[in-house]
Kinemage of the C-alpha trace (Angstrom):
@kinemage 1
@onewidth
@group {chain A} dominant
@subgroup {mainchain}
@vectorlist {calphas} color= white
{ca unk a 1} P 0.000 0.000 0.000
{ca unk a 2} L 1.459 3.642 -1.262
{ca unk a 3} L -0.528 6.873 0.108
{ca unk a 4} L -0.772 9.898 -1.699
{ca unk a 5} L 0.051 12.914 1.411
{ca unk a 6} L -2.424 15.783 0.270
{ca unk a 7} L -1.248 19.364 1.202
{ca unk a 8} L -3.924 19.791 4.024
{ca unk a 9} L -2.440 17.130 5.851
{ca unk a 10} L 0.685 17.509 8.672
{ca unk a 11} L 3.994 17.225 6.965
{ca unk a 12} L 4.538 13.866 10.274
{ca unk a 13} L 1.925 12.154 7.897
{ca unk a 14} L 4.873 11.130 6.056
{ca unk a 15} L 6.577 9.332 9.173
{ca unk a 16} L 3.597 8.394 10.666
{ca unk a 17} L 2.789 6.310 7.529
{ca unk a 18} L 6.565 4.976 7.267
{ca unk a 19} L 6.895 3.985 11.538
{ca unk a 20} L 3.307 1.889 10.122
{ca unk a 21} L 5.216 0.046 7.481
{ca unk a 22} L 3.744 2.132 4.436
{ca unk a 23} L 5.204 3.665 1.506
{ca unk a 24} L 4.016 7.538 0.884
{ca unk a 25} L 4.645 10.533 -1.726
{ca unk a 26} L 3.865 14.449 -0.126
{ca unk a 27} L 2.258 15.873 -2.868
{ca unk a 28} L 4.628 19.174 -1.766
{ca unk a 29} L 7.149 16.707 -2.813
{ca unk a 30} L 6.420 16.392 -6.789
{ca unk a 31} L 5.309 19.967 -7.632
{ca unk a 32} L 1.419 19.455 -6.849
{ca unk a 33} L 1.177 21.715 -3.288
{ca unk a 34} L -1.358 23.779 -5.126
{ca unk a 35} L -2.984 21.667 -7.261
{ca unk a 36} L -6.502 21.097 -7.981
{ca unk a 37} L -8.488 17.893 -6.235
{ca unk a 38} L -8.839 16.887 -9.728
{ca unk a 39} L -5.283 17.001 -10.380
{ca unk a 40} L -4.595 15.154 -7.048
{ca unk a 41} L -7.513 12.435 -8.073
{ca unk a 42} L -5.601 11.642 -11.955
{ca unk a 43} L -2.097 11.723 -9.997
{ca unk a 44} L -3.747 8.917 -7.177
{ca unk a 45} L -4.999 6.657 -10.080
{ca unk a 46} L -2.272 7.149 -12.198
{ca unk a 47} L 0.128 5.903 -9.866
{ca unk a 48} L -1.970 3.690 -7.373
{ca unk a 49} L -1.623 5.271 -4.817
{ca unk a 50} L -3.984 5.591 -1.482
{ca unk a 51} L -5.569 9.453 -1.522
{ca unk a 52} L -4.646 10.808 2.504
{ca unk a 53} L -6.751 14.083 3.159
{ca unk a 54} L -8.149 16.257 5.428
{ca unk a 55} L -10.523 17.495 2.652
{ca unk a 56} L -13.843 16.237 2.860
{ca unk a 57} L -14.476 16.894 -0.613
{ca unk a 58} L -12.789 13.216 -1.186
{ca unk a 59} L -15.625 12.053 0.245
{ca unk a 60} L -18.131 12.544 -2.678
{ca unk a 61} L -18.432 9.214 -4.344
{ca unk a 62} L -20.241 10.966 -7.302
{ca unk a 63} L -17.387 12.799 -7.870
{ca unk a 64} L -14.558 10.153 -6.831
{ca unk a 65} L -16.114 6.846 -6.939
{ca unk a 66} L -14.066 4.647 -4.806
{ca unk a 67} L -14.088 1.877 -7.172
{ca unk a 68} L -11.567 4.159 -9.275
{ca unk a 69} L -8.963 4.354 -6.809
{ca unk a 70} L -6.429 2.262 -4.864
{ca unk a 71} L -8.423 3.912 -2.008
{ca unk a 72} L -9.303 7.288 -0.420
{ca unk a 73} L -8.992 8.202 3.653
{ca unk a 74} L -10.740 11.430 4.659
{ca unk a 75} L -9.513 12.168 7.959
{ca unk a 76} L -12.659 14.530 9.444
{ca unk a 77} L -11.482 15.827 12.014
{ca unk a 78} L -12.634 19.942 13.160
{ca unk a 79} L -10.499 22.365 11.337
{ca unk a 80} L -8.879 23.807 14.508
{ca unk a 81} L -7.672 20.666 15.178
{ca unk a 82} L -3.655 20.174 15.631
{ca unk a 83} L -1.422 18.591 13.852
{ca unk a 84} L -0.570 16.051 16.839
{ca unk a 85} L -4.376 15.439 16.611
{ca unk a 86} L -4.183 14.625 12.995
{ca unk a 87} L -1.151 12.615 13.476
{ca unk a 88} L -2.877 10.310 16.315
{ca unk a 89} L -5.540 9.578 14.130
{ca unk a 90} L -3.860 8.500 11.396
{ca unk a 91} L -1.344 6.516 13.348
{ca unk a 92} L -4.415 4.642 14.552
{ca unk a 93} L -6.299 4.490 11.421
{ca unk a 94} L -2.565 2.762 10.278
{ca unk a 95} L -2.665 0.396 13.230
{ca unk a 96} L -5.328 -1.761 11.677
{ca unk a 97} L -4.061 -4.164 9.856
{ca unk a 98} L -7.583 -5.255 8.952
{ca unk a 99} L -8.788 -1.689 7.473
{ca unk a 100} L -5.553 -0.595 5.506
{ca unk a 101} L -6.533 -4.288 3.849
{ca unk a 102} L -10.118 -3.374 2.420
{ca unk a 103} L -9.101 0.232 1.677
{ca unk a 104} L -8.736 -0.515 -2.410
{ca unk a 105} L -12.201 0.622 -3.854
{ca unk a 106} L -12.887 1.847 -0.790
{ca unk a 107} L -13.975 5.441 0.741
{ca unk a 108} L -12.787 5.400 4.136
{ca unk a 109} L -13.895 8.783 6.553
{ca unk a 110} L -11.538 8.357 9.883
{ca unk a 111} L -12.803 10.639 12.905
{ca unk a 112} L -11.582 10.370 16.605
{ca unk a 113} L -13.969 7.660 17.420
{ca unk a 114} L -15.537 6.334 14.014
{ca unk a 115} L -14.458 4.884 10.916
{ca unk a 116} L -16.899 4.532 8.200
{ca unk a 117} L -16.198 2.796 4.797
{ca unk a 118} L -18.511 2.754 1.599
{ca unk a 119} L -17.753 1.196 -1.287
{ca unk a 120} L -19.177 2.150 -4.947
């Protein structure tokens, strides 16, 4: 499993995802820090790789249907939220073995205390 690190997401995403065992590319990494979801989408399924973001956008099956994509994790947490917030969810969210397995064609919106996956 490779993630995809959008730009909305702590720039620790990268280690947390490494400490887990997981392969990641920062999107500020390869020219894309202001690119368009769009742009971010085509560069995910080009390159199957796992979309990471804060943006809840992601989350619209109509407009990414998970079936399209090595898989997408929305983490929905409040805005104001910290990066060593952000980084303890994901870390979790990493932790299970069992979820990082069904994320291909999957939608997968990570909160505190909920993890909710949808398929197409």
């Amino acid at each position: 499993m490779r993630f995809l690190i959008d730009a909305n997401m702590p720039r620790a995403t990268r280690t947390a995802l490494l400490v887990a065992g997981y392969e990641s590319v920062d999107v500020r990494d390869v020219g894309m820090r202001t690119a368009r979801d769009e742009q971010i989408a085509q560069h995910a399924k080009g390159n199957s790789l796992t979309i990471i973001t804060r943006d809840r956008g992601f989350a619209n099956s109509r407009k990414y249907p998970p079936k399209e994509y090595s898989g997408i994790v929305v983490i929905n947490l409040p805005f104001e939220a910290t990066a060593r917030e952000v980084i303890s969810v994901v870390r979790e969210f990493v932790g299970r073995a069992d979820m990082i397995e069904q994320l291909p064609a999957k939608t997968v919106v990570v909160s505190k205390d909920r993890v909710q996956m949808r398929s197409s």
